[in-house]
Structures are given as structure tokens and as C-alpha cells.
PATIFI-387986 format. One record per atom (N, C-alpha, C): chain; atom name; x, z, y. Coordinates in steps of 0.05 Angstrom, whole numbers, padded with zeros to 5 digits. Example, Ala and Ser with C-alpha at 12.3 -4.5 7.8 and 13.67 -1.06 7.14 Angstrom:
<recs>
cadena|atomo|xx|zz|yy
A|N|00264|00156|-00114;
A|CA|00246|00156|-00090;
A|C|00264|00156|-00066;
A|N|00257|00142|-00045;
A|CA|00273|00143|-00021;
A|C|00258|00157|00001;
</recs>
This chain:
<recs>
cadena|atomo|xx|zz|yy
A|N|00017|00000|-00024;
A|CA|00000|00000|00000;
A|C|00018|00000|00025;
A|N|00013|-00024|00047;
A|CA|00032|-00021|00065;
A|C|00017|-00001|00088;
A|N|00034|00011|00102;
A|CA|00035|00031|00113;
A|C|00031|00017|00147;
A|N|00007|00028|00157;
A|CA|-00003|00013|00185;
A|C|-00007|00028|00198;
A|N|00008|00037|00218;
A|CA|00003|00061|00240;
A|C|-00030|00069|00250;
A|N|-00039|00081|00248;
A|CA|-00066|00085|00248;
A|C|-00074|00093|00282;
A|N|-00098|00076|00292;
A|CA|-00107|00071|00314;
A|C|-00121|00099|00321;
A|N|-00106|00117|00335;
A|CA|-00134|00143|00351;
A|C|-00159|00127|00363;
A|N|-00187|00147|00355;
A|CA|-00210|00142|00377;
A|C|-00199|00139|00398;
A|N|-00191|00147|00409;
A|CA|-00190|00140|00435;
A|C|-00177|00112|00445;
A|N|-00163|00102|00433;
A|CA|-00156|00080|00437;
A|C|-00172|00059|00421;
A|N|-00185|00067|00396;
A|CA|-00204|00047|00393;
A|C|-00241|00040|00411;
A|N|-00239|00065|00428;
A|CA|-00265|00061|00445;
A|C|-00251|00051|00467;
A|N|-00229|00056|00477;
A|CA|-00209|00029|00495;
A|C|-00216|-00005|00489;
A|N|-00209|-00006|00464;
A|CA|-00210|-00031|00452;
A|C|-00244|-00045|00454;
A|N|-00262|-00029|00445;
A|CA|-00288|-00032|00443;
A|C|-00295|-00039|00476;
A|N|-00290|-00023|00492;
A|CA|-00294|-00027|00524;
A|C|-00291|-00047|00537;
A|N|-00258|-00059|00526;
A|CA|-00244|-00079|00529;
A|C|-00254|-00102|00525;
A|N|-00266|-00101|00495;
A|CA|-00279|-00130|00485;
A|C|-00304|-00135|00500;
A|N|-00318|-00116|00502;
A|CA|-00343|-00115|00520;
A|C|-00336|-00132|00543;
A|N|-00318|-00114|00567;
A|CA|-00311|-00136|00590;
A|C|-00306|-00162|00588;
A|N|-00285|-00169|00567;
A|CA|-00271|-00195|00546;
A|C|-00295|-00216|00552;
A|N|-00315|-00212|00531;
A|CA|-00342|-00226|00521;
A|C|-00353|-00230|00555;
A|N|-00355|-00213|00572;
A|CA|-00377|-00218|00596;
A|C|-00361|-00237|00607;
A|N|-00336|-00246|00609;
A|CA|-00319|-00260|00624;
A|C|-00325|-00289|00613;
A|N|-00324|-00295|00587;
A|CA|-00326|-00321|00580;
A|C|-00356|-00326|00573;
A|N|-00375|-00306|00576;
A|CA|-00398|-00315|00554;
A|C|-00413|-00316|00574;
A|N|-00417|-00308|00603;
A|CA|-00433|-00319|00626;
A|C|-00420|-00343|00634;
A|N|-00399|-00350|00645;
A|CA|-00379|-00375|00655;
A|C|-00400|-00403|00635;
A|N|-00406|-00391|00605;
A|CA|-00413|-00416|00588;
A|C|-00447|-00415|00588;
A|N|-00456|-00395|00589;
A|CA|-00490|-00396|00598;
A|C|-00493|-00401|00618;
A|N|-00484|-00393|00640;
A|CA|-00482|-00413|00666;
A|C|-00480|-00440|00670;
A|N|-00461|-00453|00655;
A|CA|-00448|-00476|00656;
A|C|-00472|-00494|00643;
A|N|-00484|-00493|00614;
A|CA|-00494|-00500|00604;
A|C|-00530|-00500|00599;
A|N|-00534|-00478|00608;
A|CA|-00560|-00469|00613;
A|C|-00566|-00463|00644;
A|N|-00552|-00457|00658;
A|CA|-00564|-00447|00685;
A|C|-00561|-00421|00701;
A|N|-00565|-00419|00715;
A|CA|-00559|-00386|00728;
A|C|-00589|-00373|00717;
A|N|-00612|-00380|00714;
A|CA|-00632|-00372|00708;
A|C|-00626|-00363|00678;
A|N|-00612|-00378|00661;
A|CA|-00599|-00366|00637;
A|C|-00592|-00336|00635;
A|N|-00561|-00350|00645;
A|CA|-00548|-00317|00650;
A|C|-00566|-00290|00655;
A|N|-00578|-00303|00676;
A|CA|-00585|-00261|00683;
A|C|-00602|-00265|00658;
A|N|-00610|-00281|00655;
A|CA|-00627|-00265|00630;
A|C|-00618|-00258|00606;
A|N|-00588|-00272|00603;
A|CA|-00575|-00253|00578;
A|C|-00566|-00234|00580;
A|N|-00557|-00229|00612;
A|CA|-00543|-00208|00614;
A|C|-00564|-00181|00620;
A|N|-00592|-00184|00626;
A|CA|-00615|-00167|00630;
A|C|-00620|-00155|00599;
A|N|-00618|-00172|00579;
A|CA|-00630|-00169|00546;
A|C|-00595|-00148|00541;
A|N|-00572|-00157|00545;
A|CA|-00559|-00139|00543;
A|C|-00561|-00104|00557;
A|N|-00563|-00106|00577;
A|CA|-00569|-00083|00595;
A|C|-00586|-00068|00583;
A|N|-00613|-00077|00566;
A|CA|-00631|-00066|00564;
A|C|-00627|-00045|00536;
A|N|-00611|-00063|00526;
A|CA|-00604|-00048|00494;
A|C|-00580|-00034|00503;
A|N|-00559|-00033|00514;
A|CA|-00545|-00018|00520;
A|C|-00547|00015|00528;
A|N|-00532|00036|00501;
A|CA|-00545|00056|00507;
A|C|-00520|00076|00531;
A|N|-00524|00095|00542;
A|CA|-00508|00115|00552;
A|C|-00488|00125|00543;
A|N|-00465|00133|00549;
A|CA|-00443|00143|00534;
A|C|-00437|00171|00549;
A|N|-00447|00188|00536;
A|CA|-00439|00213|00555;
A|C|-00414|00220|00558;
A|N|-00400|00231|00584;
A|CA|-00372|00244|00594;
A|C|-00353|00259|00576;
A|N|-00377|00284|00568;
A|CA|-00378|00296|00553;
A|C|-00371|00304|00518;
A|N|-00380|00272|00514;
A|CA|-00383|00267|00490;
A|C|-00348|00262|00480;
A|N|-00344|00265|00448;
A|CA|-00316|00267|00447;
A|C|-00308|00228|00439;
A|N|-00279|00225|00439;
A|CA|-00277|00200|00437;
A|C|-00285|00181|00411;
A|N|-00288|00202|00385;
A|CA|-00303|00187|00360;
A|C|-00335|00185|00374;
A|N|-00344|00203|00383;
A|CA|-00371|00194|00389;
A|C|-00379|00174|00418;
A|N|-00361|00172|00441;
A|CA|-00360|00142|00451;
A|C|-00354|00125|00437;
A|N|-00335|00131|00422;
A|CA|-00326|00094|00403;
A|C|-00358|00090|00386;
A|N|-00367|00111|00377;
A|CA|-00399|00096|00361;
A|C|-00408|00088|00373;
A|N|-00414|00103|00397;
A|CA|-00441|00092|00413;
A|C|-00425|00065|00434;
A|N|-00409|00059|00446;
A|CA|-00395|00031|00454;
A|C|-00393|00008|00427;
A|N|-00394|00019|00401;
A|CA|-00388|-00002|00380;
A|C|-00414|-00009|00383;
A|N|-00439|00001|00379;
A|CA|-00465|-00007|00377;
A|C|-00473|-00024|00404;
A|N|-00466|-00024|00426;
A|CA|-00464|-00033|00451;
A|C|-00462|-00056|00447;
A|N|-00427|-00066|00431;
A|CA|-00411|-00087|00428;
A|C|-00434|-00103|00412;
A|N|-00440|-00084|00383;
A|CA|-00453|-00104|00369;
A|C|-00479|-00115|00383;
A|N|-00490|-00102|00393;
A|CA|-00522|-00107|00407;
A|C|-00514|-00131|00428;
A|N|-00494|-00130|00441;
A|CA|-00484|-00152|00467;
A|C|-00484|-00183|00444;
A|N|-00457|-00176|00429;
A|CA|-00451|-00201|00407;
A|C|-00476|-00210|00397;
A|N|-00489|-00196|00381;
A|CA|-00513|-00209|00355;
A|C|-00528|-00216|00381;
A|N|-00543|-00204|00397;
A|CA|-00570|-00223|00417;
A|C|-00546|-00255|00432;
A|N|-00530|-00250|00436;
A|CA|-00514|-00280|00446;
A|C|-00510|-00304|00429;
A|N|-00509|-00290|00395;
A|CA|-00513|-00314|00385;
A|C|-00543|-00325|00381;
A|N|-00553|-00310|00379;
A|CA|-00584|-00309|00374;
A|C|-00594|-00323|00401;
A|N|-00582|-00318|00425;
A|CA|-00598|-00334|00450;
A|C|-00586|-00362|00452;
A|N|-00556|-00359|00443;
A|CA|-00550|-00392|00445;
A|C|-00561|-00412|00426;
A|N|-00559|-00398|00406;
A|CA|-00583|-00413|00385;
A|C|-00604|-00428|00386;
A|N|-00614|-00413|00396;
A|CA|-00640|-00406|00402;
A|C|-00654|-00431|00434;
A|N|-00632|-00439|00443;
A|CA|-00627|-00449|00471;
A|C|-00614|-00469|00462;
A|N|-00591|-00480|00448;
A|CA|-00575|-00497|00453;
A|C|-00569|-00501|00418;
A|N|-00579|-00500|00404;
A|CA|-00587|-00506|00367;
A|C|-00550|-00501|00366;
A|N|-00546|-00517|00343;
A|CA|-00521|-00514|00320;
A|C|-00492|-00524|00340;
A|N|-00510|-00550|00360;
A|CA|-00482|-00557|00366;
A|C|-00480|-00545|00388;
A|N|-00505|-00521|00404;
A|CA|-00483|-00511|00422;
A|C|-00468|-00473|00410;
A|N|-00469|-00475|00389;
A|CA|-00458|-00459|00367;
A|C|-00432|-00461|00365;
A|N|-00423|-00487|00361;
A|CA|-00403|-00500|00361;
A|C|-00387|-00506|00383;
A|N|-00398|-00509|00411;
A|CA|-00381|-00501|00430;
A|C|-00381|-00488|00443;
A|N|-00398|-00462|00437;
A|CA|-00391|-00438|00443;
A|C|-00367|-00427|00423;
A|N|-00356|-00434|00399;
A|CA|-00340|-00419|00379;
A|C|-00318|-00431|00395;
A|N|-00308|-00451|00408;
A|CA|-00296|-00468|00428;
A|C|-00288|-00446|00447;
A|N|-00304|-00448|00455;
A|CA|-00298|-00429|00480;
A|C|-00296|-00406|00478;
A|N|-00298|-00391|00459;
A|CA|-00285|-00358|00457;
A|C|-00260|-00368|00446;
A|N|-00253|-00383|00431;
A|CA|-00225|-00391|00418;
A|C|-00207|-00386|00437;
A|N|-00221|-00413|00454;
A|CA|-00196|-00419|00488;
A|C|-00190|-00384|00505;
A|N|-00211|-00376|00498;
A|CA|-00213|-00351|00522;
A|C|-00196|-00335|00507;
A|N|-00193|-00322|00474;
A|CA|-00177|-00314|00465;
A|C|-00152|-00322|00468;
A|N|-00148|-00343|00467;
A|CA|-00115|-00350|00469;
A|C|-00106|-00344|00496;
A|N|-00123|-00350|00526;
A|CA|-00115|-00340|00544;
A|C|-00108|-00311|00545;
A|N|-00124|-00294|00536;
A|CA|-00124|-00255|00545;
A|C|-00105|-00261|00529;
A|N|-00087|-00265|00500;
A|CA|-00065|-00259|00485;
A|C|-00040|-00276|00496;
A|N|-00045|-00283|00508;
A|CA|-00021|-00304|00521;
A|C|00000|-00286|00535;
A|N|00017|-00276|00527;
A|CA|00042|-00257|00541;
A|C|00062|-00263|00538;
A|N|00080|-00256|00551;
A|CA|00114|-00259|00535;
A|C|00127|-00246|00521;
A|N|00104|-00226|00502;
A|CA|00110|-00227|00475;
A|C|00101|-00242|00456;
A|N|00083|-00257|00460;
A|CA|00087|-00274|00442;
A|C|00103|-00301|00448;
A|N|00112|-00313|00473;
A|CA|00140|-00332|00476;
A|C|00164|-00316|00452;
A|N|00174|-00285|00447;
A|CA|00186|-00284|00441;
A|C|00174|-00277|00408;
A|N|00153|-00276|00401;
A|CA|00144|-00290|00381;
A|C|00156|-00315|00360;
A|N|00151|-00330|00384;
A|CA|00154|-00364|00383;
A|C|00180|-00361|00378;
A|N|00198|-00354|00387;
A|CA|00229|-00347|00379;
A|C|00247|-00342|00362;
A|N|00227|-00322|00351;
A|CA|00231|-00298|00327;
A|C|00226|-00324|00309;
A|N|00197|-00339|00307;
A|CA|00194|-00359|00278;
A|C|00210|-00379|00282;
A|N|00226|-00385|00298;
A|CA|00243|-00407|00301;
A|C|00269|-00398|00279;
A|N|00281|-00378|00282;
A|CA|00299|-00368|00268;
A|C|00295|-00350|00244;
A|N|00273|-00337|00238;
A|CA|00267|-00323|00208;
A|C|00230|-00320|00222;
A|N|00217|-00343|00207;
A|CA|00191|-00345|00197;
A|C|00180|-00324|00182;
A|N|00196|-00316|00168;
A|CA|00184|-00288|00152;
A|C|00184|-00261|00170;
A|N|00206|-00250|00182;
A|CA|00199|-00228|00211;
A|C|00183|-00242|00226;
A|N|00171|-00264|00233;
A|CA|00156|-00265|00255;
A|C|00125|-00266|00244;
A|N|00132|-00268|00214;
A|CA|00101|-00265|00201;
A|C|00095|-00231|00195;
A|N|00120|-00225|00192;
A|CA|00110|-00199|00187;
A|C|00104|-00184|00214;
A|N|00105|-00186|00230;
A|CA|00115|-00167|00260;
A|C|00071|-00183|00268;
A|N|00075|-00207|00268;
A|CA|00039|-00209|00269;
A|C|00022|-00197|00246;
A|N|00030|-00195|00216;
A|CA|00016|-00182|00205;
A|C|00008|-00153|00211;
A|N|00033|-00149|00220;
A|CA|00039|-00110|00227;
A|C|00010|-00105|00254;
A|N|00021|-00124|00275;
A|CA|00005|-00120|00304;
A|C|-00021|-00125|00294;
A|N|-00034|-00150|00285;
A|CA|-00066|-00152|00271;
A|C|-00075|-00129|00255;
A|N|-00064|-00112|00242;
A|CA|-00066|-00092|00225;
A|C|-00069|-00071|00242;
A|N|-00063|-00065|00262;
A|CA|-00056|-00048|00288;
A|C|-00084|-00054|00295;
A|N|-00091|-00075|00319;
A|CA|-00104|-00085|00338;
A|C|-00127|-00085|00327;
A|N|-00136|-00097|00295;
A|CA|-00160|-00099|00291;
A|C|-00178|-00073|00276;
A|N|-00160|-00050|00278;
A|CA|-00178|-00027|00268;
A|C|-00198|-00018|00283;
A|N|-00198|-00018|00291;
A|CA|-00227|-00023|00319;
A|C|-00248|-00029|00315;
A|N|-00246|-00051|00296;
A|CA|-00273|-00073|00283;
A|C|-00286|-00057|00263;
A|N|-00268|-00056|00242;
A|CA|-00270|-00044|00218;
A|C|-00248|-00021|00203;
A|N|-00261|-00002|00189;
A|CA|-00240|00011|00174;
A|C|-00233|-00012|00152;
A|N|-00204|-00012|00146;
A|CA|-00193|-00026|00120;
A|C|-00166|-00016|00120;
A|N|-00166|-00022|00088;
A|CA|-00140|-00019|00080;
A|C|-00111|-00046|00081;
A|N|-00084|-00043|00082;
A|CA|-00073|-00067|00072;
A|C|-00054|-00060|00046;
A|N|-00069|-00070|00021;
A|CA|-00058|-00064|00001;
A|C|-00029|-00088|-00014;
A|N|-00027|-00101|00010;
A|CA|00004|-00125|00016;
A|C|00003|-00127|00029;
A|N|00034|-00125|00043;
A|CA|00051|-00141|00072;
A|C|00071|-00146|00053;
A|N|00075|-00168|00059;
A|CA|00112|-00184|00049;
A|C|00117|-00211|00072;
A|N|00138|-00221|00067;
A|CA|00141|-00240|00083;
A|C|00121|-00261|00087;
A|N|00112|-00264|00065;
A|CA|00092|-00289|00060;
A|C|00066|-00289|00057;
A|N|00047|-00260|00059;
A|CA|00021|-00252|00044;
A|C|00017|-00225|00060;
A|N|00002|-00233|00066;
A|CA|-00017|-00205|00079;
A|C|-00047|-00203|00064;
A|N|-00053|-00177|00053;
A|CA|-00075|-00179|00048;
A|C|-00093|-00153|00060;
A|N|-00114|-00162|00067;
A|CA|-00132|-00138|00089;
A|C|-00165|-00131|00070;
A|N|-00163|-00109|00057;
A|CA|-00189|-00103|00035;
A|C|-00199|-00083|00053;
A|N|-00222|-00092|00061;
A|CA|-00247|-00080|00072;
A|C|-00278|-00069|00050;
A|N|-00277|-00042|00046;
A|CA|-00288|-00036|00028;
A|C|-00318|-00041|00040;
A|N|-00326|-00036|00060;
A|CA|-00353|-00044|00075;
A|C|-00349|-00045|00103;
A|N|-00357|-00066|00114;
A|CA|-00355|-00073|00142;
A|C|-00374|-00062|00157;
A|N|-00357|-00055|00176;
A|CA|-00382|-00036|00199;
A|C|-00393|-00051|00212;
A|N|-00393|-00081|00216;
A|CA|-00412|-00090|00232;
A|C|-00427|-00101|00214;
A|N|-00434|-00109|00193;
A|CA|-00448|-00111|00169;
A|C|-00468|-00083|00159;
A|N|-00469|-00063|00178;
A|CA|-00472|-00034|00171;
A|C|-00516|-00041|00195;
A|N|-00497|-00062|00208;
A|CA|-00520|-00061|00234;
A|C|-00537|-00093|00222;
A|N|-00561|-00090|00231;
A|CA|-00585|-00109|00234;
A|C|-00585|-00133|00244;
A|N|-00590|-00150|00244;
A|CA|-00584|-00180|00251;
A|C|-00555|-00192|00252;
A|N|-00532|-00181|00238;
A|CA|-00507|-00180|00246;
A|C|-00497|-00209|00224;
A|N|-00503|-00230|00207;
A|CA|-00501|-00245|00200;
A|C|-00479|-00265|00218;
A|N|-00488|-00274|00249;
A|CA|-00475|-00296|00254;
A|C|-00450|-00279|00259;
A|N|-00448|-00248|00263;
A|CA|-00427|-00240|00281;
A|C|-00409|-00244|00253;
A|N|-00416|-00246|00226;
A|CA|-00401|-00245|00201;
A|C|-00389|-00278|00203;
A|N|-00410|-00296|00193;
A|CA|-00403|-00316|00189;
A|C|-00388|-00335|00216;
A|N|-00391|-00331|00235;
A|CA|-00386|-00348|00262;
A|C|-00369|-00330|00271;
A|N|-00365|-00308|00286;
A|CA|-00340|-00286|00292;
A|C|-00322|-00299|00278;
A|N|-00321|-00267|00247;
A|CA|-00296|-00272|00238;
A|C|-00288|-00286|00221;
A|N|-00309|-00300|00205;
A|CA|-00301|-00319|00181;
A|C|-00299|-00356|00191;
A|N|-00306|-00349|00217;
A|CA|-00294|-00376|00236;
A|C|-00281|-00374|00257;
A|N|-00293|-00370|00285;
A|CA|-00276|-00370|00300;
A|C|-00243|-00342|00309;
A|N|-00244|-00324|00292;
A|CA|-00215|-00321|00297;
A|C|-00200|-00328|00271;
A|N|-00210|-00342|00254;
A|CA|-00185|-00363|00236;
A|C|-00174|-00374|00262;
A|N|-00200|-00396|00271;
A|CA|-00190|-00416|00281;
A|C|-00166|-00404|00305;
A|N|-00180|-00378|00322;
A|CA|-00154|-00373|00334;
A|C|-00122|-00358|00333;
A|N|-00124|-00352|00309;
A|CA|-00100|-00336|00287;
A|C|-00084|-00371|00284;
A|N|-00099|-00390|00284;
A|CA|-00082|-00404|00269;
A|C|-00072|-00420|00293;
A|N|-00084|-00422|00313;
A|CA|-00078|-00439|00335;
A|C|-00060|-00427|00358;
A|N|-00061|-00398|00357;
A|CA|-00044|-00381|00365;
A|C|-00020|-00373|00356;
A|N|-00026|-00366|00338;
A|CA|00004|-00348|00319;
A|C|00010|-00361|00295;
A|N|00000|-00384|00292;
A|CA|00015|-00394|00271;
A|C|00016|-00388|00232;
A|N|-00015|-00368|00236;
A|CA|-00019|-00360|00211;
A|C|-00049|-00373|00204;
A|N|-00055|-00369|00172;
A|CA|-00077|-00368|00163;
A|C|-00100|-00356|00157;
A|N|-00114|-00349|00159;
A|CA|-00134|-00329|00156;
A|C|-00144|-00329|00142;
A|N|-00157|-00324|00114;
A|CA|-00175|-00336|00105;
A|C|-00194|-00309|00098;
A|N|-00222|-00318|00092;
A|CA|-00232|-00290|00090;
A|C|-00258|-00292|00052;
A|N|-00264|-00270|00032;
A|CA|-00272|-00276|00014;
A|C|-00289|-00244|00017;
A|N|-00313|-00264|00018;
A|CA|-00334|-00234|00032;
A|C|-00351|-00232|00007;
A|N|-00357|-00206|-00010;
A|CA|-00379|-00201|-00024;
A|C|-00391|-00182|-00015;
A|N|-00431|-00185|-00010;
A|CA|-00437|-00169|00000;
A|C|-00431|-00158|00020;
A|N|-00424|-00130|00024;
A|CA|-00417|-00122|00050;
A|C|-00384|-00114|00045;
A|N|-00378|-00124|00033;
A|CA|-00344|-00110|00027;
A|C|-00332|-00137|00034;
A|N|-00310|-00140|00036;
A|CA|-00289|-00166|00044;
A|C|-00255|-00168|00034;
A|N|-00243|-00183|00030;
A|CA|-00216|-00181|00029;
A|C|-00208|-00208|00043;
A|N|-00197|-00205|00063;
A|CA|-00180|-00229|00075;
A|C|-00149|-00222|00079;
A|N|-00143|-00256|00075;
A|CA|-00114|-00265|00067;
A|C|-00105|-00271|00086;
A|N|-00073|-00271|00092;
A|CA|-00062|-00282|00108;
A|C|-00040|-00293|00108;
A|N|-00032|-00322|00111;
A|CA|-00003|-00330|00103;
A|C|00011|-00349|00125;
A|N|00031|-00349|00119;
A|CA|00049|-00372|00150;
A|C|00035|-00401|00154;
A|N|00024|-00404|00175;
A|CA|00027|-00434|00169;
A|C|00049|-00450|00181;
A|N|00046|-00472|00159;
A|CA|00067|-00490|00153;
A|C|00090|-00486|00146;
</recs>
């Protein structure tokens, strides 16, 4: 079992906060663009409305629940309204445009020296992204990684927490079992692949090319 520094609440209701802002930045810019300003507020009104309170008070495991349920309620009604508004193919370039918007927020000069690292040993620069994804994405879900090696990462998710919530299908199938392959691979140079039963999952990960 490889050994993955484990994410405090508090930094994973950071993360959860984070994605929230993340999503409002690209996902009005594209309801706007495509549907209208008369759109927008109204996705962003259907968000507002389900959005619950996070007390001051409250400790940082119990903001990260109540912001995770936020996240999911924001995500599942956006796929559900673009749907719903703009059928399959504007599904499809909406998965487009969170891609692009992802690679922008990750765009740093650590990953130029990324790009560096695989120039000269492909295998440290696969492992040093397996390590950080392993890091970054505990947030989403609890999982385990029962392989890291140079060449294979593997991420076993005994039950997915957003699979835990109600209408959460497209956030499974369109999220993570499409658009962050597509941006794992267009970014960093790896593969993603994901093998979901039920509500449990194990996804792979290997160098590309």
C-alpha cells in the first residue's frame, strides 16, 4: 500500500470552497455565452436556493460536509440544466470547457518544471503526479492507493461519496469518468482510466506515450 500524506479537514473544506468558486468562474462565462444572461441568473438562483449555511462555529469536518453537499447540489442541477437547455451536444461542449478552464487554474511553474523532470526520467515525473493527484483529490472521495511504481498507479475507491448523493449519475459518468481523463491526459501527460462497479471504483493510471 503506497503511503499518501493524508489531507486535514481543514484543508479539504479549502478545496471544496475552492472548486465552488472554480465552477462559478467557467460555468456562468458558458451559460451566458450560450443561453443568455436570462440563463445565468437563473442557474445561479437554483444554486443559491439549495445552498445550505455553514456555521462559524461549526468544526472543520462538519463545514467540509455541509460545503461538499453545496458542491454536489451546484454540479448535479448544471448538468441537469444544460441538458435540459442545450441536449447532448451542448454536454459536450460544456465537458470542453471545464477541460480548458482546468488546465488554465493548474497552469504554474511547477508544472514547466514538471515538463522537465519527464524530459529526463519519465518515471519521477510520473510518480511526483501520481503522488500530488493522490494528495489533491482526497477531497472528492476517501480512497485508498494500493500501487505507485514508476509506471502504474492504482486508486481503489471502496464507495464514492458523491455516488452517496441523489441525481449524482452525470457528475459520475461526465465529471470523472470523462472530462478529467480528458484533462490528466492533456495536461500531465498521463492516463486515467476508471472501472466503476456499483458505487465502488478502481482507477488506473499510466504514462502516456
Amino acid at each position: 500500500m503506497a503511503r499518501i500524506k493524508e489531507m486535514p479537514y481543514s484543508e479539504k473544506y479549502a478545496k471544496v470552497i475552492d472548486s465552488m468558486k472554480f465552477d462559478e468562474t467557467f460555468i456562468l462565462p458558458f451559460v451566458q455565452e450560450h443561453l443568455g444572461d436570462q440563463a445565468a441568473a437563473e442557474i445561479k438562483k437554483t444554486w443559491q436556493e439549495g445552498a445550505k449555511s455553514i456555521p462559524e462555529t461549526a468544526s472543520f469536518e462538519e463545514k467540509y460536509e455541509i460545503a461538499y453537499s453545496n458542491w454536489i447540489w451546484l454540479a448535479k442541477n448544471t448538468f441537469s440544466f444544460i441538458r435540459k437547455r442545450m441536449g447532448e451536444e451542448g454536454i459536450k461542449r460544456f465537458e470542453r470547457a471545464e477541460v480548458e478552464a482546468l488546465k488554465r487554474k493548474n497552469a504554474s511553474p511547477a508544472l514547466l518544471v514538471l515538463k522537465l523532470v519527464r524530459i529526463f526520467s519519465p518515471g519521477t515525473a510520473f510518480t511526483m503526479t501520481s503522488k500530488q493527484m493522490g494528495y489533491q483529490f482526497q477531497w472528492l472521495t476517501p480512497f485508498t492507493v494500493p500501487e505507485l511504481t514508476r509506471h502504474r498507479t492504482v486508486f481503489n475507491i471502496p464507495r464514492c461519496k458523491i455516488l452517496d448523493y441523489p441525481d449524482t449519475e452525470d457528475m459520475c459518468l461526465l465529471g470523472c469518468q470523462s472530462t478529467y481523463p480528458m484533462w490528466v491526459a492533456e495536461q500531465f501527460m498521463v492516463e486515467l482510466k476508471w472501472n466503476r462497479q456499483g458505487n465502488s471504483c478502481t482507477g488506473t493510471l499510466t504514462p502516456l506515450g
